[in-house]
C-alpha positions in Angstrom: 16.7 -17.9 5.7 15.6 -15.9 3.3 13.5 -13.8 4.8 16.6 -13.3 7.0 18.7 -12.1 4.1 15.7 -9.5 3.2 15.6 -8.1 6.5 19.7 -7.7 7.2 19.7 -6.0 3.5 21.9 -9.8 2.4 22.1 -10.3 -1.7 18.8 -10.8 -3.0 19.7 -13.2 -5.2 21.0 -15.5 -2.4 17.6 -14.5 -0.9 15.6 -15.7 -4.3 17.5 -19.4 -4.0 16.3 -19.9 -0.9 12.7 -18.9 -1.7 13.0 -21.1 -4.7 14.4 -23.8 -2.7 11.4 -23.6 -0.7 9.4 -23.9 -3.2 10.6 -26.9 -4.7 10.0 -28.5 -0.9 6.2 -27.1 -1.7 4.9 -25.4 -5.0 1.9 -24.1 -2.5 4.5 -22.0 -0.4 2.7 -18.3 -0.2 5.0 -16.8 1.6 8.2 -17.9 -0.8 6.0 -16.8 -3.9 5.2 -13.4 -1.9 9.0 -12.8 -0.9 9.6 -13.6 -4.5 7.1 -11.3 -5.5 8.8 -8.2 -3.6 12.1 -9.2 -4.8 10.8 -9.0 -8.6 8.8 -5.7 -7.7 12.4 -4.3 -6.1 14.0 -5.0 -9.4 11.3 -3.5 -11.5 10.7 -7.1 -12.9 7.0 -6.2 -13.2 5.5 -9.4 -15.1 7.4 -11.6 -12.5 6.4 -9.5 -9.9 3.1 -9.5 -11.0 3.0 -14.0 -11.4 4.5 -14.3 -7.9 2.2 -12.1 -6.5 -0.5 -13.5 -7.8 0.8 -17.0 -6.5 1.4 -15.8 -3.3 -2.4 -14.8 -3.3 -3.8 -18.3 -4.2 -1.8 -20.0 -1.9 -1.2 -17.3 1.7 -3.5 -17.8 4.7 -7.3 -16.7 4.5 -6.8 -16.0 7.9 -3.5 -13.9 7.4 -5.4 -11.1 7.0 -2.0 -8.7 7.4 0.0 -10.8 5.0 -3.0 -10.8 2.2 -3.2 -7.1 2.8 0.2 -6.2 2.0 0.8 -8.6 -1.1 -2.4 -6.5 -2.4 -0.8 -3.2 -2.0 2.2 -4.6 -3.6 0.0 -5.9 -6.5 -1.1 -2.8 -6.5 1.9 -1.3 -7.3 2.7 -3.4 -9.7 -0.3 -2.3 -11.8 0.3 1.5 -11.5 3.7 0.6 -12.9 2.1 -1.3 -15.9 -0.6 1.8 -16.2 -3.8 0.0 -14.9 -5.3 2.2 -12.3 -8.3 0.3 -12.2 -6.8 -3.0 -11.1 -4.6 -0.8 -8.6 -7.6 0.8 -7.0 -9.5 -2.8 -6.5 -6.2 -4.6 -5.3 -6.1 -1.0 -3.0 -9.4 -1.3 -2.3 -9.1 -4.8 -0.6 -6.3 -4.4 1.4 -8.5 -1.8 3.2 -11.2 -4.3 3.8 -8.8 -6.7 4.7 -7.3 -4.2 7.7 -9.3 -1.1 7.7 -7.4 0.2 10.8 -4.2 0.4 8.8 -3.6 3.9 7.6 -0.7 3.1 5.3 -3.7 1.5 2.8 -5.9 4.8 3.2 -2.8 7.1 2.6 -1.9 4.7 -0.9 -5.7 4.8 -2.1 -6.0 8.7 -1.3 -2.5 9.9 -2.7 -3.8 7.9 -5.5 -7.3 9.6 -5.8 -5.7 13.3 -5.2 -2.9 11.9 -8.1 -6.2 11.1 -10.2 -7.4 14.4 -9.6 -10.5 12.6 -7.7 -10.1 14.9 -4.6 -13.4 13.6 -3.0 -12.6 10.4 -3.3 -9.1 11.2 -1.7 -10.4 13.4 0.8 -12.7 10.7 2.2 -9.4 8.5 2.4 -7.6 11.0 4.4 -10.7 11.7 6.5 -10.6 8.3 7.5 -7.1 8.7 8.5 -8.1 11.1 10.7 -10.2 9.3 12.8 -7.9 6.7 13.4 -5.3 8.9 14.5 -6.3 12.7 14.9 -2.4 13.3 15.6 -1.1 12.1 12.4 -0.5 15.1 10.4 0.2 13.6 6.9 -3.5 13.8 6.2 -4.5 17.3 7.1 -1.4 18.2 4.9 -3.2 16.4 2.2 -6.2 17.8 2.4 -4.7 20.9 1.9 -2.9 19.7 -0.6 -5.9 19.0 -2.4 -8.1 21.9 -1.4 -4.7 24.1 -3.3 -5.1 21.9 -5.9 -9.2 22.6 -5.9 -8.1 26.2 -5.5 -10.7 26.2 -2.6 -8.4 28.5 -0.6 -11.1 29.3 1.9 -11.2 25.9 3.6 -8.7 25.6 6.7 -8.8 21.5 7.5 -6.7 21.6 10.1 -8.9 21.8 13.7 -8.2 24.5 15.9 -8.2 23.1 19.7 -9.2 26.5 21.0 -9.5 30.4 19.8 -6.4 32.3 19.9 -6.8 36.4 20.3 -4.3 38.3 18.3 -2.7 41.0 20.1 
């Protein structure tokens, strides 16, 4: 039911009970300590956000590889909003390896990089990006992005399907 609440935009404090409720049915709940976790995270409740998470971690699914990928880049989240990059970048780091066809992870971990002013790093991100979907434009915008930033202003990133003649 809670989940329900979530999705239909419902109070999130009815939504909390009922995850807590859950949890009192079984402490080992990773889903109810995961919706809690977002709920925190939404309310800018870091050091909650941060427990439940981590909860959620101990207790999800191994084989929920979707799931564990998500509450990482939530984690991950919640350590850029208490200033540790490093722990951002692992939790980042893993939800790629958990699903390394999901773009959303490479597109977090490079606008990360390019924000770090690591634009190799973030380039190699957005690269792979770009071979799992040539058509997505986001990251050929953010190569360029970075390649301003670089002030390489020679570099054109975005392919060219065939010569054009100019009249």
């Amino acid at each position: 039911r809670g989940f329900e609440m979530l999705q239909n935009d419902e109070d999130q404090g009815e939504a909390l009970k009922q995850f807590q409720t859950a949890l009192e049915k079984n402490p080992r709940n990773g889903y109810a300590h995961f919706f809690i976790g977002l709920i925190h995270l939404d309310n800018d409740e870091n050091g909650n956000a941060l427990s439940a998470i981590d909860q959620a971690l101990k207790y999800l699914p191994k084989k929920d590889k979707e799931t564990l990928a998500l509450a990482h880049s939530k984690r991950a989240l919640v350590h850029l909003a208490l200033a540790d990059t490093t722990a951002a970048l692992t939790d980042i780091g893993t939800a790629i390896r958990l699903t390394p066809d999901d773009r959303d992870y490479l597109q977090q971990r490079g606008d990360l990089y390019s924000e770090m002013e690591r634009y190799d790093l973030s380039d190699r991100d957005y690269e792979q990006m770009q071979k799992l979907d040539k058509g997505h434009t986001y990251s050929y915008m953010s190569m360029e992005r970075n390649a301003v930033a670089r002030q390489d202003h020679n570099l054109s990133l975005i392919p060219i399907s065939e010569p054009t003649q100019l009249g």
